[in-house]
Each structure stands twice: as C-alpha cells, then as structure tokens.
N, C-alpha and C positions, 0 to 999 in steps of 0.2 A: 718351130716350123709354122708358118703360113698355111693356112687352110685357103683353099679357092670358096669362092660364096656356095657354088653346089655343094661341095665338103661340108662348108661351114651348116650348112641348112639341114643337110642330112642328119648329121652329128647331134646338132644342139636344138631342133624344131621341135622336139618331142618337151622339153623345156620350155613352149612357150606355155603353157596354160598356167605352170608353177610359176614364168614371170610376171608374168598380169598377176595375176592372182596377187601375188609378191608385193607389187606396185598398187596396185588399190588396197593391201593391208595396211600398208605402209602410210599411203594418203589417208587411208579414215583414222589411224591412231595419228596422224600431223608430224608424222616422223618422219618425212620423204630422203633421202640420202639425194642432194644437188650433185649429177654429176662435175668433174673439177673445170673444164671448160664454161660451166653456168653455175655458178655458184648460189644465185638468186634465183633459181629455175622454182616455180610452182608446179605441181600436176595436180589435174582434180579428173576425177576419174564421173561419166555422168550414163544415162541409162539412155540405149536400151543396153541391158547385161546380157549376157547369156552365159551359161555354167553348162558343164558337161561334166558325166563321170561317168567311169566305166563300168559300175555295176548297180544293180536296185532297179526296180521299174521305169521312174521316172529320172532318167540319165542326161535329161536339157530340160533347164527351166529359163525362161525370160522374162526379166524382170524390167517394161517399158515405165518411161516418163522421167519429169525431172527428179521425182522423189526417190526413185529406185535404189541409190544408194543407202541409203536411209530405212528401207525399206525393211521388216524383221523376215523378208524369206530369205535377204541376202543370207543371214547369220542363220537361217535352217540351211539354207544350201553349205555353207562351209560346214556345219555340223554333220552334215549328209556325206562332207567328202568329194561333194565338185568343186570345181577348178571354173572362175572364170576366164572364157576364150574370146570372148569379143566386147568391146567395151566403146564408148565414145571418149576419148581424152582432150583435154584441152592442155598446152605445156604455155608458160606465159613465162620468157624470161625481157629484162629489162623492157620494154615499148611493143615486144615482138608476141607475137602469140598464133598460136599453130591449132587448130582443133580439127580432129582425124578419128575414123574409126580404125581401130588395131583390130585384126584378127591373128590373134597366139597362137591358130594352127597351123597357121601359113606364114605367117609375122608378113601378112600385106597391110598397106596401111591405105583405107577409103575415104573418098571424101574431102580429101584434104583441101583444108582453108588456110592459105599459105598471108603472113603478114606484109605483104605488098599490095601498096599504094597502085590503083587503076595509073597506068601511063598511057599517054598520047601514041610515045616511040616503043612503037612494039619489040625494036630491037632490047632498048633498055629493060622495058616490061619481061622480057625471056630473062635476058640474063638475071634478074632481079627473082623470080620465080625460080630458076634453075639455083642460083645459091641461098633463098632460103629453103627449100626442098632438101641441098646438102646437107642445111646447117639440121635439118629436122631430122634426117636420116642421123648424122652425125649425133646428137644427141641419143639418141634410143640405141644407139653401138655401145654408145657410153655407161647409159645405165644397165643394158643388157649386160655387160662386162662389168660391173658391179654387185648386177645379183648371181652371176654366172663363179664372180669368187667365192660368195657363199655359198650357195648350189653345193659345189662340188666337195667344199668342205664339210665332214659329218657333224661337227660340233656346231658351227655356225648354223647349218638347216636345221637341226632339233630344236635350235633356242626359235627360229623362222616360226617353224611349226607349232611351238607353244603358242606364240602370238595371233597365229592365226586361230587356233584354238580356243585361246583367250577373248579375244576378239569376236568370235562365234556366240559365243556365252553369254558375255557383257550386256549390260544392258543399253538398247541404244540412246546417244546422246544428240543432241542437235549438232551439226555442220554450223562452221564459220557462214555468215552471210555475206553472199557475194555483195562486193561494193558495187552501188549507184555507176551505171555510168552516164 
C-alpha cells in the first residue's frame, strides 16, 4: 500500500530524531551504509547539533562550531538518552555535493546548497536546481528506507542501540581530515 506524503509524515516523523541520530552514529564510527542509487555517497555530519529528550532538566542542549562533533558533550548527550534533531549535513557523491540543515522533527531540510554551476540561462539554472534538489530529496528517501528496515526490526534496533551506547562510552578519537581544496 502507498502511503500519500501527509500519511507518510504522520506515520514515520516521530522516527526522525532516532534517524539522525542513526546517521551521525553511523558517520562518526565511518560506517555509513551508501544508499544503492550512490554507492560512493559520503555524509559528514557538522555542528551546530541540537539533542532533545523527553525527560531530566536539561531536555535541549546545542552543541555550536566546527568541533561539535567531536566534542565529549556529544557522548554525554547520547548517554543522557537524547536524540539528535537537527544537524548541518553535507552528502558528497561523485563531483556533486549538497550541504543542508536537516530538521528530524519536521524532516524539513534548510539552507540548502545545491551542486550547480551559476548559469547565464536562468531557464537552464532552474531546471538544473530543480533536479539536483530531486536528486537530494531522492537520496534521504533512500537512506530513510534503509534505517526505517531496521527501525522497525527488534533485533536489528537492539544491536543500533548497542552502538550508540558503545559509541557514547568510547573514548573520543579524531575525525578523518578534510581534504585541501
């Protein structure tokens, strides 16, 4: 059965903090699952952060700047049991690279820096914006539907949730360094 997007949003929006969350576990242990349309798809997850949970005093924390991920309140916050909801992402597949802020409660996506070249022919400039816009929305259905098979699976989400656990605990290590450009 098809779900219409209002359906779909009602249904599965309550999921998005668990998929961020899911997605930045994933990118700091350098495990990212490429959805199968991008096979070479990178994600780097960058700050500002924000975490949310629904119980304890302090139920939003924001973790600003380039170090944020990096940063050891990220791994107090997972140990605390928030969920990050909004994040800066960058997705870089083949020449193309997309960097947007995700909001996981809404799943809007801001800011977007879409991978087209300034044109003269505004006609071309649209369409050229209009399908990589596609191709970006396209993408995030994809891996949504990747972490949505595990989600829903119990065995698959317990071993999720080790690692996030795991992950929490660890001690932090440095990030790859972004290449020169």
């Amino acid at each position: 059965m098809e779900l219409s997007n209002l359906e779909a949003f009602e249904r599965y929006s309550a999921l998005g903090p668990d998929f961020l969350t899911w997605m930045m576990v994933r990118v700091l242990e350098d495990d990212f699952p490429a959805p199968a349309s991008e096979p070479g798809l990178t994600v780097d997850i960058k700050g500002p952060l924000v975490f949310i949970s629904d119980a304890g005093e302090a139920n939003k924390i924001t973790l600003a700047g380039d170090e944020a991920v990096g940063a050891p309140e990220l791994r107090s916050a997972l140990r605390q049991g928030k969920k990050l909801t909004r994040a800066r992402l960058e997705f870089v597949a083949a020449v193309d690279t997309w960097m947007f802020t995700f909001d996981a409660e809404t799943f809007d996506l801001k800011a977007i820096k879409l991978p087209v070249p300034p044109l003269a022919d505004i006609e071309a400039n649209l369409t050229m914006r209009a399908e990589a816009t596609a191709r970006l929305y396209h993408l995030i259905d994809e891996l949504f539907e990747g972490f949505l098979a595990i989600r829903l699976s119990p065995e698959a989400w317990d071993s999720e949730a080790s690692r996030w656990k795991k992950l929490a605990t660890a001690p932090i290590r440095e990030r790859k360094a972004e290449p020169a450009t």
